[in-house]
TINUGU-897555 format. One line per 2 residues: number of its first residue (from 1); their letters; for each residue y negated, z negated, x negated of N, C-alpha, C. Coordinates in Angstrom, 2 decimals, padded with zeros to 5 digits. Each point is the difference from the previous one (the first is absolute). Example, Ala and Ser with C-alpha at 12.3 -4.5 7.8 and 13.67 -1.06 7.14 Angstrom:
BEGIN
1) AS) 005.69 -007.80 -013.19 -001.19 000.00 000.89 -001.20 000.00 -000.90; -001.05 000.72 000.35 -001.19 -000.06 -000.82 -001.09 -000.73 000.77
//
This chain:
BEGIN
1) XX) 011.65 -007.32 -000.31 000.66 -000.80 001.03 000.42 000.88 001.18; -000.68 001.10 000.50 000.02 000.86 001.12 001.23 000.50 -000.51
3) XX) 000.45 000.60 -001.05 001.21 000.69 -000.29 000.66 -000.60 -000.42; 000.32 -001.15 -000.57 001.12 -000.89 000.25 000.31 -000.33 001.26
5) XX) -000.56 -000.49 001.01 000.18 000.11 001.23 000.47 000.74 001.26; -000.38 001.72 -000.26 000.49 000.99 000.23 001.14 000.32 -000.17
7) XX) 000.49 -000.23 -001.64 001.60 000.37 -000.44 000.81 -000.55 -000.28; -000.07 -001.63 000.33 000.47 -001.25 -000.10 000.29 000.07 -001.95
9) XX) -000.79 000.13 -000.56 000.35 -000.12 -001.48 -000.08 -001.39 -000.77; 000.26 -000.24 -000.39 -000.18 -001.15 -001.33 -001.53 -000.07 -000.68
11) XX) -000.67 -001.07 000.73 -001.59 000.49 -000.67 000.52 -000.03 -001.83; 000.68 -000.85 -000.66 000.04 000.21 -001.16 000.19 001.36 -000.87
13) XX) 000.55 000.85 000.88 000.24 001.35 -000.39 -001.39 001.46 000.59; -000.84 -001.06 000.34 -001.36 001.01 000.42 -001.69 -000.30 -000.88
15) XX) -000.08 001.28 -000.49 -000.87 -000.68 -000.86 -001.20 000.67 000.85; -001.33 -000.57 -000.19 -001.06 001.18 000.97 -001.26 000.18 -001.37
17) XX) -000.55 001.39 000.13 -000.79 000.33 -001.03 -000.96 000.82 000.79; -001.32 -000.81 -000.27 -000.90 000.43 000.68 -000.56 001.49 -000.35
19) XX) -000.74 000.70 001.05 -000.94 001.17 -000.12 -000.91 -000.74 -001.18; -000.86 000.64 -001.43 -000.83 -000.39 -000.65 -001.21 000.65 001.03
21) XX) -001.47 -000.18 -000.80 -001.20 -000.16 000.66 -000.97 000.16 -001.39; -000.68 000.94 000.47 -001.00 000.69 -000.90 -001.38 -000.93 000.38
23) XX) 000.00 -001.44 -000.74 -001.41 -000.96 000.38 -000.91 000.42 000.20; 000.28 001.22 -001.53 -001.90 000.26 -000.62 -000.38 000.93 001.32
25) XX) 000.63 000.17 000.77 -000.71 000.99 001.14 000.00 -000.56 001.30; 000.40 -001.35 000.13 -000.36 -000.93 001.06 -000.71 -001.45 -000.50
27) XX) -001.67 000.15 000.13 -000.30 -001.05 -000.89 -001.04 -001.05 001.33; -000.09 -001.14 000.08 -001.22 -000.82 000.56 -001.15 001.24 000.01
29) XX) -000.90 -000.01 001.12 -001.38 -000.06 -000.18 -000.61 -001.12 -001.17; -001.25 000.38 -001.00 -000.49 -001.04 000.14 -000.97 -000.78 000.17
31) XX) -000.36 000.70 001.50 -000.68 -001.10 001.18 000.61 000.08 000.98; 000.38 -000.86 001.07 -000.11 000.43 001.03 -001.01 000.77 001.08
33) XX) 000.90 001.18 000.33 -000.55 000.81 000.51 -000.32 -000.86 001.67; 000.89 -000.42 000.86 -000.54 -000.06 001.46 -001.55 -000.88 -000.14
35) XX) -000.41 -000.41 001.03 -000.63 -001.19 000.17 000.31 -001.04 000.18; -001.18 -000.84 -000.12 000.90 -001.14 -000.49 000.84 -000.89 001.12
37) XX) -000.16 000.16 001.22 000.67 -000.52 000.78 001.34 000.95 001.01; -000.16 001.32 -000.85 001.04 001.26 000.78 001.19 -000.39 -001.09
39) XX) 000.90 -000.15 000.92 001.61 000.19 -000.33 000.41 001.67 000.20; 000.24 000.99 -000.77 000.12 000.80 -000.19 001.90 000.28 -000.39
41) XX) 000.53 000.63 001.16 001.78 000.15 -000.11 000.05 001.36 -000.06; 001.11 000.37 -000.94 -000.11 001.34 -000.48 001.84 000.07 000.83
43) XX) 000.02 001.29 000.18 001.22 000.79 000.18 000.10 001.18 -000.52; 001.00 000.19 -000.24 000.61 001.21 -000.88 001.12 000.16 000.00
45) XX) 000.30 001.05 000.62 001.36 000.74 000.21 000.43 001.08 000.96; 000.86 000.23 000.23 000.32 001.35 000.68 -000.28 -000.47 001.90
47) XX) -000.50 000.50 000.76 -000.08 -000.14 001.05 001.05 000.41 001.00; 001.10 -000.91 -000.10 001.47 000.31 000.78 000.55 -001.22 000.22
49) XX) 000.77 -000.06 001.26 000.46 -000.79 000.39 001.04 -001.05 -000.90; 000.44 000.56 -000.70 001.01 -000.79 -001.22 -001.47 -001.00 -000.86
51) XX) -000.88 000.21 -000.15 -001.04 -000.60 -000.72 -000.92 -001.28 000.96; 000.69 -000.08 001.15 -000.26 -000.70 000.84 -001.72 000.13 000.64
53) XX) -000.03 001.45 000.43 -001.32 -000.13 000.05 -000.59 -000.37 001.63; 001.23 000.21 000.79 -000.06 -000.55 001.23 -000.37 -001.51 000.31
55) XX) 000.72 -000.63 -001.25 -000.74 -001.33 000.05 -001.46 -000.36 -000.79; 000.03 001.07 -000.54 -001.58 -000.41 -000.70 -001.26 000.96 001.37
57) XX) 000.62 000.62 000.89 -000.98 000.34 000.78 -000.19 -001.06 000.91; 001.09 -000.93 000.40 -000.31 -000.99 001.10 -000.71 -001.44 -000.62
59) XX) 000.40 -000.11 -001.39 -000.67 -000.92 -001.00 -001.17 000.11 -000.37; -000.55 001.08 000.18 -001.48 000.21 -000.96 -001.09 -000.46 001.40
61) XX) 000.02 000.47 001.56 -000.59 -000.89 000.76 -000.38 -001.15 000.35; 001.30 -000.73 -000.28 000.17 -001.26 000.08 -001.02 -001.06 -001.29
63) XX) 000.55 000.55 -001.08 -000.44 -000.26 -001.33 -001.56 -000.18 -000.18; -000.60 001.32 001.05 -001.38 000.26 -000.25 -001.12 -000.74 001.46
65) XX) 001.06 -000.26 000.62 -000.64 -001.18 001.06 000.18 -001.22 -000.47; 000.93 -000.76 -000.70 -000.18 -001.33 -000.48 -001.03 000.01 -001.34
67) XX) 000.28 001.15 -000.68 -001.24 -000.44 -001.21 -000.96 001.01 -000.05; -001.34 -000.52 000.35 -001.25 000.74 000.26 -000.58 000.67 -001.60
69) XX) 001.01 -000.50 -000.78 -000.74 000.75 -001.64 001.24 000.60 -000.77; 000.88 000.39 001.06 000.95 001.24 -000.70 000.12 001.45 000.02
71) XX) -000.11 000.70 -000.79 000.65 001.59 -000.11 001.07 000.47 -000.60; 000.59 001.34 000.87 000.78 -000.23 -000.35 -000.33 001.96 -000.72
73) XX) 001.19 000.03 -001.26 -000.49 001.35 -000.63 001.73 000.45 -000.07; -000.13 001.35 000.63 001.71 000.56 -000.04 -000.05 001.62 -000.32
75) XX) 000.65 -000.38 -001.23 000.13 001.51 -000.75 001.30 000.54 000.50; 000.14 001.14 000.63 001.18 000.89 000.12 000.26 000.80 000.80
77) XX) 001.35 001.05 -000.07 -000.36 000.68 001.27 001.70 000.00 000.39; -000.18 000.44 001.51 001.49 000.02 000.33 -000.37 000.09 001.45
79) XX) 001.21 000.29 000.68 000.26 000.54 001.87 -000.69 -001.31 000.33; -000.26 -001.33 -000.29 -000.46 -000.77 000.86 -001.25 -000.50 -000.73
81) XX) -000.68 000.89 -000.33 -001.45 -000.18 -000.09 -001.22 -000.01 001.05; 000.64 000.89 001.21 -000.50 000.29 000.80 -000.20 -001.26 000.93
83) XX) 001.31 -000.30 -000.05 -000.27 -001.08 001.24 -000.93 -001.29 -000.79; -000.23 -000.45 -001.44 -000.79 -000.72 -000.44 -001.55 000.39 000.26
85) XX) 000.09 001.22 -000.22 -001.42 000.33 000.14 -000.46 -000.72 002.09; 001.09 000.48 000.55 -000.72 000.02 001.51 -000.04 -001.53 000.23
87) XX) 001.00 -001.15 -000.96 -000.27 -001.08 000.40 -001.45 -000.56 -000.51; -000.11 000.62 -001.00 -001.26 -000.44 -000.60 -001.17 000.74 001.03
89) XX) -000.33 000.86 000.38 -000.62 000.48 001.29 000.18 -000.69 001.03; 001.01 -000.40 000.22 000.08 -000.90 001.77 -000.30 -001.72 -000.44
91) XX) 000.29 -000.35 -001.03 -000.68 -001.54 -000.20 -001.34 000.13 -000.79; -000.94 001.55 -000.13 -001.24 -000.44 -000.50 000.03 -000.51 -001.71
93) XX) 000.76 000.42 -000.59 -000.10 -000.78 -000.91 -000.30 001.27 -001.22; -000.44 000.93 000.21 -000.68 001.31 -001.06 -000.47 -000.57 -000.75
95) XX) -000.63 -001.17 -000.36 -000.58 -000.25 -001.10 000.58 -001.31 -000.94; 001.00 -000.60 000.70 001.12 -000.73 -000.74 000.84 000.69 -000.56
97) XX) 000.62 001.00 000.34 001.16 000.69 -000.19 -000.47 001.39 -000.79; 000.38 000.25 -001.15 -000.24 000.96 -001.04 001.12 000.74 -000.34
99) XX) 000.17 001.48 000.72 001.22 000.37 -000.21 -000.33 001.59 -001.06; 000.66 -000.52 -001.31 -000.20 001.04 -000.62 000.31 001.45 -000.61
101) XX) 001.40 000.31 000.51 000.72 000.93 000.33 001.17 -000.15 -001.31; 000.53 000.68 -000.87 000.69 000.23 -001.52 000.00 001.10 -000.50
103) XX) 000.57 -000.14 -001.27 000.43 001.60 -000.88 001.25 000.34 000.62; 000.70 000.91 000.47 001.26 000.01 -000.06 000.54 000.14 -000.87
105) XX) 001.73 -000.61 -000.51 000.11 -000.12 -000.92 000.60 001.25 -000.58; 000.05 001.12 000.50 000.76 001.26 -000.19 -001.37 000.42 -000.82
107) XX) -001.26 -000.12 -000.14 -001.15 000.65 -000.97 000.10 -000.69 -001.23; 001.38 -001.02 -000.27 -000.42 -000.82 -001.22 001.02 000.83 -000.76
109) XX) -000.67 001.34 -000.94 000.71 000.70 -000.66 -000.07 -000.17 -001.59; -000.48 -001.43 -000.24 -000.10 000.13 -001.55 -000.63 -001.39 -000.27
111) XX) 000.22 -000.41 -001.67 -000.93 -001.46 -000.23 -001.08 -000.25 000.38; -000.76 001.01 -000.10 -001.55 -000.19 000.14 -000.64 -000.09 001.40
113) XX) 000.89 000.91 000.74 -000.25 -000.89 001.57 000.48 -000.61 000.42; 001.38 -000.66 -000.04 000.56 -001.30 -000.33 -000.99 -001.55 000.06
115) XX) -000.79 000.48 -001.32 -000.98 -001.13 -000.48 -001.08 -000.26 000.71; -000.63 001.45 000.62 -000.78 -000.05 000.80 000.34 -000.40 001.66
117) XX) 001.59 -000.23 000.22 -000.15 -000.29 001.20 000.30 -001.85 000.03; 000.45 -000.35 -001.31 000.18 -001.39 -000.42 -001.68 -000.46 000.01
119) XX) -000.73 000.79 -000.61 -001.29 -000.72 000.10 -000.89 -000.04 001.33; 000.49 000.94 000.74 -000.31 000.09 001.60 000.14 -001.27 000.81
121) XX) 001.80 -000.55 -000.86 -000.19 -001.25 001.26 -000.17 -000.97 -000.44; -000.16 000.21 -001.49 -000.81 -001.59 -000.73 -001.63 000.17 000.40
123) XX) -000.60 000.67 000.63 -001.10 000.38 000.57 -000.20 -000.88 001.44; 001.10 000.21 000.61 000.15 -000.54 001.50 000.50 -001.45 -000.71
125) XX) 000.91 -000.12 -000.35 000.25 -001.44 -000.29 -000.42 -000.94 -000.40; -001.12 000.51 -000.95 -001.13 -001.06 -000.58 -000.83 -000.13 001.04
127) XX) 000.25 000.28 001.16 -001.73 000.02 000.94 000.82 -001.11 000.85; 001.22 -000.46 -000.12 000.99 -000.80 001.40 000.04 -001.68 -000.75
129) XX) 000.37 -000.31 000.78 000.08 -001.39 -000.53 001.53 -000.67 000.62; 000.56 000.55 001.01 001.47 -000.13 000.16 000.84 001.02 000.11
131) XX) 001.04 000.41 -000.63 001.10 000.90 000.20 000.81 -000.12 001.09; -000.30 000.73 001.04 001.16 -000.13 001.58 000.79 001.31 -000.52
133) XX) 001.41 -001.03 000.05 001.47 001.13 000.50 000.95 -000.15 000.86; 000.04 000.63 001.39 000.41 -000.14 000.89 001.96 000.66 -000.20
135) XX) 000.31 000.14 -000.24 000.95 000.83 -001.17 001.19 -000.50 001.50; 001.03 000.63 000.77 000.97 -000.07 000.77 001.24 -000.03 -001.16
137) XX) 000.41 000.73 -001.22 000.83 -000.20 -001.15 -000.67 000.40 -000.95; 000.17 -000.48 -001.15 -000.79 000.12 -001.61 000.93 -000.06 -000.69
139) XX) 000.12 000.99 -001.12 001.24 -000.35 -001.11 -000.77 -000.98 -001.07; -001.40 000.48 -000.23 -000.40 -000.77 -001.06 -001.18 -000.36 000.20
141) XX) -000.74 001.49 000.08 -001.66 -000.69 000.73 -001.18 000.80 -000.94; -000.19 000.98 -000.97 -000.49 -000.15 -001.03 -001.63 -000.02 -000.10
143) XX) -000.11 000.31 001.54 -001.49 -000.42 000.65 -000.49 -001.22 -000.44; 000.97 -001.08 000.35 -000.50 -001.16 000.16 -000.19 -000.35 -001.39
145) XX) 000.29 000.24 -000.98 000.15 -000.13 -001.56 -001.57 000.01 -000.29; 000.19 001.40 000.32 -001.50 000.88 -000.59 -001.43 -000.65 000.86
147) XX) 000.45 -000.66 001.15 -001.04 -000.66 000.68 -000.04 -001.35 -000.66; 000.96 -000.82 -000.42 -000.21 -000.93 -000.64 -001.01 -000.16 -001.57
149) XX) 000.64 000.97 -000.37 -000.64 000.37 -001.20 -001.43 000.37 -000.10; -000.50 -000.10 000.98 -001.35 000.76 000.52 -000.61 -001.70 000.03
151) XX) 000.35 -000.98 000.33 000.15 -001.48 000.24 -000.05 -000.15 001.55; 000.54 001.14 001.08 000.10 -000.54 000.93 001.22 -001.36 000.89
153) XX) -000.30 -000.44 001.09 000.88 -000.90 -000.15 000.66 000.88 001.00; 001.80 -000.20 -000.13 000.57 000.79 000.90 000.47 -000.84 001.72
155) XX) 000.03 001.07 000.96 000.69 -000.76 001.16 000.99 001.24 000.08; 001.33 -000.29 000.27 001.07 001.00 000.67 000.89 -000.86 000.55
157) XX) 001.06 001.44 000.56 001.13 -000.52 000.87 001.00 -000.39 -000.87; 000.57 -000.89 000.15 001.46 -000.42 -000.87 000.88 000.58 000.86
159) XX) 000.33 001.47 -000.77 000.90 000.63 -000.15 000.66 000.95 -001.44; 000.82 000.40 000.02 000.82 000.43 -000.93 -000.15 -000.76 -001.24
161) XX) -000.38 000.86 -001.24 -000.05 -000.96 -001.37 -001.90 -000.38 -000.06; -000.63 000.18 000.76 -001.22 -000.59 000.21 -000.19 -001.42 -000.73
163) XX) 000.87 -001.09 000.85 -000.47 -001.60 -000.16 000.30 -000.07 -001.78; 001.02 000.91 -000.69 000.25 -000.10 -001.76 -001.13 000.92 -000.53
165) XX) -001.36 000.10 000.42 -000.84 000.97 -000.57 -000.59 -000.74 -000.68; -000.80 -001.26 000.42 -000.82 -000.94 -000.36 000.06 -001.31 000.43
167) XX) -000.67 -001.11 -000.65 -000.03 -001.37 000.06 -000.35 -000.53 001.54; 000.05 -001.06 000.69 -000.48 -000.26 001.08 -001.70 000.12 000.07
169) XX) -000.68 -000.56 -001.05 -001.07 -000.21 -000.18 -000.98 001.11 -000.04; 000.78 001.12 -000.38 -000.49 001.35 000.07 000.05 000.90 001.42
171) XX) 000.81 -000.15 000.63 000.39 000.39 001.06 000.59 -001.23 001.36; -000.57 000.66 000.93 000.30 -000.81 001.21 001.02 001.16 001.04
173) XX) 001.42 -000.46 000.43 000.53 000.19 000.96 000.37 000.10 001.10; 000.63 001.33 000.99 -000.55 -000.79 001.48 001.55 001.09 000.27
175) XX) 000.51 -000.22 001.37 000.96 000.34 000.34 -000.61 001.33 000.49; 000.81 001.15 -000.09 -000.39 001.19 001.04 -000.23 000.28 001.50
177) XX) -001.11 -000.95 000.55 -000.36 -000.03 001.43 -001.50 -000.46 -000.52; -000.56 000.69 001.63 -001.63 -000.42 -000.06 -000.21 -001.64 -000.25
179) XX) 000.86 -000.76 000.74 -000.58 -001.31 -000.31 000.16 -000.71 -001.42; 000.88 000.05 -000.36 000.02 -000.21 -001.47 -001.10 000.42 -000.80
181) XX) -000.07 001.50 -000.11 -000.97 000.02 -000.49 -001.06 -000.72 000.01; -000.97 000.33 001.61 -000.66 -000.48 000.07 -000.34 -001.56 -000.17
183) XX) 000.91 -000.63 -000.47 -000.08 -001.12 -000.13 000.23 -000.51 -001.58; 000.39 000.64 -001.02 000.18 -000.32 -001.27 -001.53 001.01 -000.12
185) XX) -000.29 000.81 -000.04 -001.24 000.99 000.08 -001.48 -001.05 -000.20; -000.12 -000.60 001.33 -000.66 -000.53 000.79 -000.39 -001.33 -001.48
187) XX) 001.43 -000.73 000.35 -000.24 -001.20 -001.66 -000.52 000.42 -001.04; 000.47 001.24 -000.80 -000.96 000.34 -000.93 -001.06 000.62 -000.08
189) XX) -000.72 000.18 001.32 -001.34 000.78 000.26 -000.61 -001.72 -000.13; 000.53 -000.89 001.11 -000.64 -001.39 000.03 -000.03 -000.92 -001.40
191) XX) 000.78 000.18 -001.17 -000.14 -000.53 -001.82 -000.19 000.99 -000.45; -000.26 000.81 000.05 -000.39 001.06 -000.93 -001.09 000.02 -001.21
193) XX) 000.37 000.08 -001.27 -000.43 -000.49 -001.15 -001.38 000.84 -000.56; -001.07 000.25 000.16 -000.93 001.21 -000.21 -000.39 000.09 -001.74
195) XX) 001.13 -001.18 -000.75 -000.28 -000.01 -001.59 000.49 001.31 -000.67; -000.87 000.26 -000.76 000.44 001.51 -000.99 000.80 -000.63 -001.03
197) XX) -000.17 -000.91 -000.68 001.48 -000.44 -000.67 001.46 000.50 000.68; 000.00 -000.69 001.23 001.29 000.06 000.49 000.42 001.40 -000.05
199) XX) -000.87 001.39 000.38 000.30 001.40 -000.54 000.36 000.30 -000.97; -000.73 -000.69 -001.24 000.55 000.50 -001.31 001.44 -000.57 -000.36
201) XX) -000.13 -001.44 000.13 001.12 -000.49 -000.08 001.26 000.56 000.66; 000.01 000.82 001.27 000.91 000.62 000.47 000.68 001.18 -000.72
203) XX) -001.31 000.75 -000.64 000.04 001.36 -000.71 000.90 -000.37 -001.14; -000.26 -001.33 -000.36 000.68 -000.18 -001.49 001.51 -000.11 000.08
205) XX) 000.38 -001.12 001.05 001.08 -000.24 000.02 000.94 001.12 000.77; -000.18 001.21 000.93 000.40 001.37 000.26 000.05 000.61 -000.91
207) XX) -000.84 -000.07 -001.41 -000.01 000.85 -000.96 001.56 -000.17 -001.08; -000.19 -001.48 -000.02 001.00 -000.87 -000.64 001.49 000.50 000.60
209) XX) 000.23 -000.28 001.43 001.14 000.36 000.64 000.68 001.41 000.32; -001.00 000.99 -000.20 000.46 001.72 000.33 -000.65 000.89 -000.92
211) XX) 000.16 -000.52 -001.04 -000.63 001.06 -000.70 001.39 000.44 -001.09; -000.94 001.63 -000.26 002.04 000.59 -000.74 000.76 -000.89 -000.85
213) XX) -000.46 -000.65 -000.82 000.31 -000.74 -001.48 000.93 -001.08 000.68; -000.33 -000.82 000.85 001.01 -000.89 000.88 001.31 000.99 000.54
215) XX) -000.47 001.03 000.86 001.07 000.68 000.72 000.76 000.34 -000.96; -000.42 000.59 -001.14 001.02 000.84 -000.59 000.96 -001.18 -000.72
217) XX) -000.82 -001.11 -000.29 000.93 -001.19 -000.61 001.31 -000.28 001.21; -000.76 -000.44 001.22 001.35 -000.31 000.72 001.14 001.07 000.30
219) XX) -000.47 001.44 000.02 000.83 001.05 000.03 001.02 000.25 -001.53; -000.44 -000.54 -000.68 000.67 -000.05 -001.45 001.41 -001.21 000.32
221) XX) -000.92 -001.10 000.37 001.42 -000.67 000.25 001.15 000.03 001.02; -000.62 000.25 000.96 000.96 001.04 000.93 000.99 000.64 -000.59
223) XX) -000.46 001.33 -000.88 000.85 000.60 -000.44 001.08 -000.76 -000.91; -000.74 -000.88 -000.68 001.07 -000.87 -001.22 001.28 -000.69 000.78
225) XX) -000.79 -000.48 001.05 001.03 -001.07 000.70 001.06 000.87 000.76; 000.04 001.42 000.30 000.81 000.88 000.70 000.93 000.42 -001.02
227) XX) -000.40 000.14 -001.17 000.58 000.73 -001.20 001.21 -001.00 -000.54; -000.53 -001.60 -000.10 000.55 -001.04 -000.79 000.78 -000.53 001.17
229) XX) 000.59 000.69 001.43 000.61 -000.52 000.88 000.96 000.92 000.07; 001.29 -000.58 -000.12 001.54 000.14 000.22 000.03 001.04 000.98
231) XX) 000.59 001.32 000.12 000.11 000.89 000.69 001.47 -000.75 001.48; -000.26 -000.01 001.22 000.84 -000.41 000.88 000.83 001.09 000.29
233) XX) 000.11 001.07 -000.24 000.89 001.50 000.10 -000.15 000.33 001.47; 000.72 000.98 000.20 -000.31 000.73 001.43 000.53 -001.00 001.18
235) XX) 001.63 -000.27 -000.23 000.27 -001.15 001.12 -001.02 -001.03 000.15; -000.74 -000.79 -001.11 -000.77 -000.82 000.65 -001.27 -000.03 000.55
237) XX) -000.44 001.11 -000.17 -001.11 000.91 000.42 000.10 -000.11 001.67; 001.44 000.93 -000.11 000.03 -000.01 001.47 -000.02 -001.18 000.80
239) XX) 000.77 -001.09 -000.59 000.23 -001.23 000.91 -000.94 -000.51 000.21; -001.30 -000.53 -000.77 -001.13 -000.41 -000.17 -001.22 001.18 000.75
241) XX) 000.28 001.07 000.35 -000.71 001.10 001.18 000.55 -000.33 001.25; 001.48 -000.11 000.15 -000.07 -000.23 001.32 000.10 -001.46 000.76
243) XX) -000.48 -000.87 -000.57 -000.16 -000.79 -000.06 -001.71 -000.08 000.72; -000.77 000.44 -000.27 -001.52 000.70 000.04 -000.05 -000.30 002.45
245) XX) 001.09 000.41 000.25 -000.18 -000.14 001.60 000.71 001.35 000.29; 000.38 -000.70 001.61 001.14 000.65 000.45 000.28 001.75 000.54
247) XX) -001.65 000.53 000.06 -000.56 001.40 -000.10 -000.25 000.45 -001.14; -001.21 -000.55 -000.51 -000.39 000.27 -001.27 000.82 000.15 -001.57
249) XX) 000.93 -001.15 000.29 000.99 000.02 -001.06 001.03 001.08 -000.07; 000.82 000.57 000.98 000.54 000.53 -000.44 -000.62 001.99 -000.22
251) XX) -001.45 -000.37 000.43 -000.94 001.21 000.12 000.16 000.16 -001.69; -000.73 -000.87 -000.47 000.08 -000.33 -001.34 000.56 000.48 -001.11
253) XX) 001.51 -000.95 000.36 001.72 000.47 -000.57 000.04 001.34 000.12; -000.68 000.93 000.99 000.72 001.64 -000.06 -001.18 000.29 -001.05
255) XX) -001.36 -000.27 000.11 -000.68 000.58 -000.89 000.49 -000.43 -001.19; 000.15 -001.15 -000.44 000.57 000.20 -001.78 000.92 -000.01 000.16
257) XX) 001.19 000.59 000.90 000.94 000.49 -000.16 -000.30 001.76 -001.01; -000.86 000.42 001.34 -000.47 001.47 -000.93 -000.64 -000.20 -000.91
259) XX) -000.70 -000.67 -000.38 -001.03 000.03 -001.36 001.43 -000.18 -001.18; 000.80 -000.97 000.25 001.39 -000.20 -000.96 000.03 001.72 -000.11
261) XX) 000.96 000.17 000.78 000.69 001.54 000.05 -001.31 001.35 -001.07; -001.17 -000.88 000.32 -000.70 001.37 -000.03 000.01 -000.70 -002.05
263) XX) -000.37 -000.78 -000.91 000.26 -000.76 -000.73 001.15 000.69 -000.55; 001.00 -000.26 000.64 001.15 000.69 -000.82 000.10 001.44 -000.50
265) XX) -000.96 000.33 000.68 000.41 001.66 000.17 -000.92 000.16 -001.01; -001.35 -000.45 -000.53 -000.74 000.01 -000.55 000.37 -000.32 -001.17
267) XX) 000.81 -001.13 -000.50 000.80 -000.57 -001.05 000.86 001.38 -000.60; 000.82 000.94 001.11 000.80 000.56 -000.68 -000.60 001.27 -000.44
269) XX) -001.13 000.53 000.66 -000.92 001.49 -000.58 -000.70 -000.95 -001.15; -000.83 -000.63 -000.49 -000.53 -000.55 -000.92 000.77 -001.45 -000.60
271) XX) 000.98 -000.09 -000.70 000.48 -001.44 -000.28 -000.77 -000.63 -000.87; -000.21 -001.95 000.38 -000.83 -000.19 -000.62 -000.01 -000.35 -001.52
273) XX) 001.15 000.52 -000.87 -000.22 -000.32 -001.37 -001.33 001.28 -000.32; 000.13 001.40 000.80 -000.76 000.95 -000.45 -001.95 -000.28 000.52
275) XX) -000.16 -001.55 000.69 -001.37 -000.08 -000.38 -000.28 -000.25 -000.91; -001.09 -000.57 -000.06 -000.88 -000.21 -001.23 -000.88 -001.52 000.91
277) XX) 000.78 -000.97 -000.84 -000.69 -001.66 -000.16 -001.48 -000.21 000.09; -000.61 -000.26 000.96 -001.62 -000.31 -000.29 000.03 -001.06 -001.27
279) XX) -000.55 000.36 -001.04 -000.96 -001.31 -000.96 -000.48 -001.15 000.61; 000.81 -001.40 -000.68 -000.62 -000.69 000.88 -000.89 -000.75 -000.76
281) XX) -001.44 000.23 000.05 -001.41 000.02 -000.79 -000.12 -001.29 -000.03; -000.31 -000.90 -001.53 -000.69 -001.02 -000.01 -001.06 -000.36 001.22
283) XX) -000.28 -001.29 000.61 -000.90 -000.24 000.64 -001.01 -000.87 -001.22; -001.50 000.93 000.40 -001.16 -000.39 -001.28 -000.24 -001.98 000.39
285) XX) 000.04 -000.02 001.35 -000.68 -001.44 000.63 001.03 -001.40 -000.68; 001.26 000.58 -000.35 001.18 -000.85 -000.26 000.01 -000.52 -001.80
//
């Protein structure tokens, strides 16, 4: 919806295909870990202002004066870690607030620490009982996935492709300002469900929705439906780009203007009778 909106397109002509999600490495605890009356909110993510962490520093005070049995646990690192740490020093709250630093992601040089840093935050995530994402823009979210899948329940900002991640029931929404939050936050700290069903049941149906075997199905038809669609040629290309808005569009028009030009030129050093046809392979499922 965010990019139909952006490029004034035809939602019928936008298809969206989710990031998949490796379950088996985001699974329920199975016990709950807090006590039994601690609401336990996990964060995770980069500590920068685009991640909205300015509002999760003025939120987490507030949060922890109305409910006397919350903690809050925040994995990450970034330029505004600092100032979380001193708020948590100036409201006293060292022993609510659990800040646990990260891997950076420049040491993730291979599968095997990869896996080990996936099992790091299914470590932190099984110990939380709500997923906070304070998120200022999100393309997709893939945090919030992997926290679901864990059976946490999610709270974020409705922004970017966020609100198409998950069901309402799974996730609760709040506009990008402290009060919102604090106020959709606040409701699901006050119903908050302490059943281990409802975890598993979460795990299942995340498993169901992002896992490869789905993705690669909807990416299959994608391709079919692009293939089995009538080529519009270059003029209508263009008309239908600049069409897109009154900057952007004709920004557009010059770029596949050159991509054309560059196409042709490519056509005439290699012409295409001299490729070679991909096989187009029985499908086994059909």
């Amino acid at each position: 919806m965010n990019t139909v909106l952006r490029t004034n397109l035809d939602p019928r002509k936008v298809s969206v295909i989710p990031n998949a999600v490796d379950t088996s490495m985001f699974k329920p605890a199975p016990k709950r870990i807090s006590n039994n009356n601690t609401i336990t909110i996990i964060v995770i993510t980069r500590l920068v202002y685009r991640k909205g962490v300015t509002l999760l520093q003025e939120l987490i005070p507030i949060i922890c004066k109305k409910f006397s049995n919350i903690k809050f646990i925040i994995g990450g690192n970034g330029p505004l870690k600092t100032p979380l740490e001193q708020m948590r020093e100036k409201n006293h709250l060292e022993d609510r607030v659990e800040m646990l630093g990260a891997v950076p992601p420049s040491k993730v040089r291979d599968v095997s620490k990869f896996y080990q840093i996936c099992l790091k935050q299914q470590k932190v995530l099984i110990r939380g009982d709500i997923f906070l994402n304070c998120s200022l823009t999100e393309a997709f979210g893939i945090s919030i996935i992997e926290a679901a899948s864990c059976g946490l329940q999610i709270v974020s900002t409705d922004v970017g492709g966020v609100p198409e991640v998950l069901p309402p029931d799974m996730m609760s929404l709040a506009k990008p300002n402290v009060e919102s939050l604090e106020k959709v936050l606040s409701n699901v700290i006050t119903n908050f469900d302490f059943q281990l069903d409802r975890r598993q049941e979460f795990h299942e149906r995340v498993s169901k929705m992002y896992n490869w075997k789905s993705v690669t199905k909807r990416t299959e038809k994608v391709y079919d439906k692009v293939m089995s669609t009538k080529p519009i040629g270059f003029v209508g290309a263009i008309r239908e780009t600049f069409n897109i808005g009154l900057v952007y569009g004709p920004l557009c028009c010059l770029i596949l203007a050159i991509m054309f030009i560059y196409h042709v030129i490519l056509e005439f050093i290699v012409p295409r009778n001299e490729i070679d046809i991909a096989i187009d392979f029985p499908n086994d499922n059909e």
